[in-house]
C-alpha positions as CSV (number, residue, x, y, z in Angstrom):
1,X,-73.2,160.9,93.0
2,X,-69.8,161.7,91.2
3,X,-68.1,160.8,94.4
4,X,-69.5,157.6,94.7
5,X,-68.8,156.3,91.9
6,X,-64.9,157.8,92.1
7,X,-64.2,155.9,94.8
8,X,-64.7,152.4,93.6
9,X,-62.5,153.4,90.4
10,X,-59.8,154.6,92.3
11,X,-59.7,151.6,94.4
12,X,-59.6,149.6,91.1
13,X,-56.3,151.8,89.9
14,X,-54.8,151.5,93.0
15,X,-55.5,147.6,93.4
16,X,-53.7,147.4,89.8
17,X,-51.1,149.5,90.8
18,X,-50.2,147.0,93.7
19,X,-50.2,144.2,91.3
20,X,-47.9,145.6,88.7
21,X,-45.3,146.2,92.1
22,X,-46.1,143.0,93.6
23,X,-44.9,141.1,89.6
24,X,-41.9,143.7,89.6
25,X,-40.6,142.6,92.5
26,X,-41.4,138.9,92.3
27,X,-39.6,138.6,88.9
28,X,-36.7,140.9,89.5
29,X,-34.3,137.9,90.8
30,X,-35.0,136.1,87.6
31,X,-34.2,139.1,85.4
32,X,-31.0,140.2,87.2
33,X,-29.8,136.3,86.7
34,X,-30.6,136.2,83.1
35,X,-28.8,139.5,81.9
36,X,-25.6,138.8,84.6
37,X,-23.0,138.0,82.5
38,X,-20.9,134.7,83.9
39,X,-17.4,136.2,85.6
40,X,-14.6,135.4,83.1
41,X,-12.8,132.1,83.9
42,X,-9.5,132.6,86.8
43,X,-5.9,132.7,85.1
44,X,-4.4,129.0,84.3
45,X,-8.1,127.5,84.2
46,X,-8.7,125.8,81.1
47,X,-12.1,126.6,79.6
48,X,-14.4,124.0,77.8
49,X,-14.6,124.3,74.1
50,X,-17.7,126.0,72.7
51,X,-17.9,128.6,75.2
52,X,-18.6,131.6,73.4
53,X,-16.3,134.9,73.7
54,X,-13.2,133.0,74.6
55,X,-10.5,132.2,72.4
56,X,-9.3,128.8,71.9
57,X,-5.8,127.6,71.4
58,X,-4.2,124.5,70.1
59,X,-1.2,123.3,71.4
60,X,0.7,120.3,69.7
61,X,1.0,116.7,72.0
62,X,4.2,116.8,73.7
63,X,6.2,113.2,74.6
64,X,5.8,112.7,78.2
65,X,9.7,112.8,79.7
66,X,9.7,110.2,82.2
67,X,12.0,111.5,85.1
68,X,13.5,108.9,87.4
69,X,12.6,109.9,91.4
70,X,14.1,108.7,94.3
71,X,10.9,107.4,95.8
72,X,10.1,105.4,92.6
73,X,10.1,101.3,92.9
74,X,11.6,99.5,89.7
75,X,8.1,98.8,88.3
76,X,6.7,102.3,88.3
77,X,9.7,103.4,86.6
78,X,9.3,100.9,83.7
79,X,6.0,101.8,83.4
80,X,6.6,105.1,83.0
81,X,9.3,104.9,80.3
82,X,7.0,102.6,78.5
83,X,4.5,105.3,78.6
84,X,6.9,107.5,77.1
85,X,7.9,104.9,74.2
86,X,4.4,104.5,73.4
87,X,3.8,108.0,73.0
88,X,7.1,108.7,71.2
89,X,6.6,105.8,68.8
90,X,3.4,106.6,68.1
91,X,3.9,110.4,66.9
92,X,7.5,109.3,65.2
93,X,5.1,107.1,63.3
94,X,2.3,109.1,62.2
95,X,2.6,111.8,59.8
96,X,0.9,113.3,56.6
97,X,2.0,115.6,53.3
98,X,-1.3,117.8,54.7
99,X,0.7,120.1,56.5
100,X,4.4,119.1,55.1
101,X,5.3,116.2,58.0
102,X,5.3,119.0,60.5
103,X,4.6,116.9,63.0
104,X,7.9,115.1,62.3
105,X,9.3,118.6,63.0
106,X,7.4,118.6,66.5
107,X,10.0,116.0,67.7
108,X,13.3,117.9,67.3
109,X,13.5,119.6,70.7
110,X,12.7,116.3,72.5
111,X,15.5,114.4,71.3
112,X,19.3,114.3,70.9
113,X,20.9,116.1,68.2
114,X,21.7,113.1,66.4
115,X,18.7,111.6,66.5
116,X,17.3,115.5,65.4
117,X,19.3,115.1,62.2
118,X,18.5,111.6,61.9
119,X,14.5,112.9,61.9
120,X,14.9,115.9,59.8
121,X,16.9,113.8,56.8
122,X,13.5,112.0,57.1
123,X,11.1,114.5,56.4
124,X,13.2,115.9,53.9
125,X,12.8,112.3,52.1
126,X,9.1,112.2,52.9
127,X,8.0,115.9,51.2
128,X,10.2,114.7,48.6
129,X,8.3,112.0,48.0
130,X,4.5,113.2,48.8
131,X,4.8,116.9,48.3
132,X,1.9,118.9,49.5
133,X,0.4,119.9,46.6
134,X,0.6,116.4,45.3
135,X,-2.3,113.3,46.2
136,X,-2.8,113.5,50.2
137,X,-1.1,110.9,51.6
138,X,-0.5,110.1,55.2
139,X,0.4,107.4,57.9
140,X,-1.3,106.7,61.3
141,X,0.9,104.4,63.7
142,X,-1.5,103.1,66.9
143,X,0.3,101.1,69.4
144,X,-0.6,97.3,70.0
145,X,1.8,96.2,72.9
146,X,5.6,97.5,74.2
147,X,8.3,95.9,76.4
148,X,11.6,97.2,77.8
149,X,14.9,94.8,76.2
150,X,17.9,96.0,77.1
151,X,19.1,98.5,80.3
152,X,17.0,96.8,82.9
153,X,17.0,97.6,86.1
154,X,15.7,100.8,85.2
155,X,16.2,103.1,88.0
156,X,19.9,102.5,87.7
157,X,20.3,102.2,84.2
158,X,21.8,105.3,82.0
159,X,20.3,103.8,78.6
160,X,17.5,101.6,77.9
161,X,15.9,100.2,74.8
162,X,12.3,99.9,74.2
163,X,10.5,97.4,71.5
164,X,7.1,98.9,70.6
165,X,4.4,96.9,68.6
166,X,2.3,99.1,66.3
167,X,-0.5,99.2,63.9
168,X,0.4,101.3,60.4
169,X,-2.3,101.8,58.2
170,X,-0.9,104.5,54.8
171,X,-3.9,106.0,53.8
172,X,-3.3,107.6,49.9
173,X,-5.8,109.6,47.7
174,X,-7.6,107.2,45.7
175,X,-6.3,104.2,47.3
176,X,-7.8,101.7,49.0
177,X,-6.0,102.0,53.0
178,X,-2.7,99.9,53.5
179,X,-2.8,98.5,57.1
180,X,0.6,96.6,58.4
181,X,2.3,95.7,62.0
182,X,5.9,97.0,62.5
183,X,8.3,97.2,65.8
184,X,9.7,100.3,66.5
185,X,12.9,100.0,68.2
186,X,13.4,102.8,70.5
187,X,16.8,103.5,72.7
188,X,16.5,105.8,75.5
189,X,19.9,107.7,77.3
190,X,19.2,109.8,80.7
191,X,19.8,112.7,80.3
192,X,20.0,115.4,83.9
193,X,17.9,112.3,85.3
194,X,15.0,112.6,82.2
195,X,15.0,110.0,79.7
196,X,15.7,111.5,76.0
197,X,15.0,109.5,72.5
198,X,18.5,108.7,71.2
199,X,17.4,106.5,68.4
200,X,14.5,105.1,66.6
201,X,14.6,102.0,63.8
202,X,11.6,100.6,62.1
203,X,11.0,96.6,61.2
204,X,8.4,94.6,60.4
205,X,6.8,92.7,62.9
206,X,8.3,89.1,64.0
207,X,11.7,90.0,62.4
């Protein structure tokens, strides 16, 4: 009688037993993708911000230096060196006392030394003027529009000057924003067959 009824039961443990391997093995791939951690990212590759466990590091804008090739026409050069005048423009023009005109400083190693001194003279004059610990103050310069004047044909040209239309707006602690068009007047000398910022003047727009 004992026997009888031993059977049955150890059928029942054994059928359980089966289960339990047959969901072990079934769910295993799932685990093993779960708890794999992702390979880190290749040397060079740039990873997307918010990944966790990788550090991110901020590098300023640099000008784009517009080097004249052999195989370029006349029009893709201009268009490059506008690109360039646009971007120069529009970091010579935008600055704040947040962090002491710094950006300013960004500039010196991407123009000639006069124009250097020219830019550090400037913000000397500007921390004078809005010191850091004083009310914030800063300027944003976005560019409306930009032509090449003088030094055309490009490609065989040693010194252009670019005209670039921008959008100022001063914005000063308790102040209501100051928004205003100017032309920055941009000169350009090649340089080992890169164009280099020799100069930059400021006027208002239409003069």
């Amino acid at each position: 009688m004992n026997n009888k009824r031993l059977v049955p039961l150890l059928i029942i443990i054994l059928g359980i037993i089966i289960l339990i391997a047959g969901a072990i093995w079934f769910f295993r791939p799932f685990v093993q993708k779960q708890t794999t951690p992702p390979p880190p990212p290749p040397v060079g590759t740039t990873v997307p911000p918010g990944v966790p466990g990788t550090p991110q590091t901020s590098q300023p804008q640099k000008t784009a230096v517009n080097v004249s090739l052999p195989d370029q026409t006349e029009q893709q050069a201009e268009n490059a060196l506008r690109h360039q005048a646009n971007a120069f423009a529009s970091r010579a023009g935008t600055y704040g006392n947040g962090d002491g005109f710094e950006s300013l400083r960004a500039l010196f190693l991407e123009v000639t030394p006069d124009l250097r001194t020219f830019l550090e003279k400037m913000q000397q004059d500007l921390a004078t003027a809005h010191p850091m610990n004083g009310p914030t103050w800063g300027q944003t310069s976005r560019v409306v529009a930009t032509k090449l004047t003088k030094g055309l044909p490009v490609k065989t040209s040693t010194e252009v000057e670019a005209i670039v239309q921008v959008q100022q707006t001063i914005e000063e602690q308790n102040t209501p924003p100051a928004v205003s068009y100017k032309e920055a007047i941009v000169t350009f000398v090649k340089q080992n067959g890169a164009w280099v910022p020799r100069f930059i003047s400021w006027r208002n727009f239409g003069t």
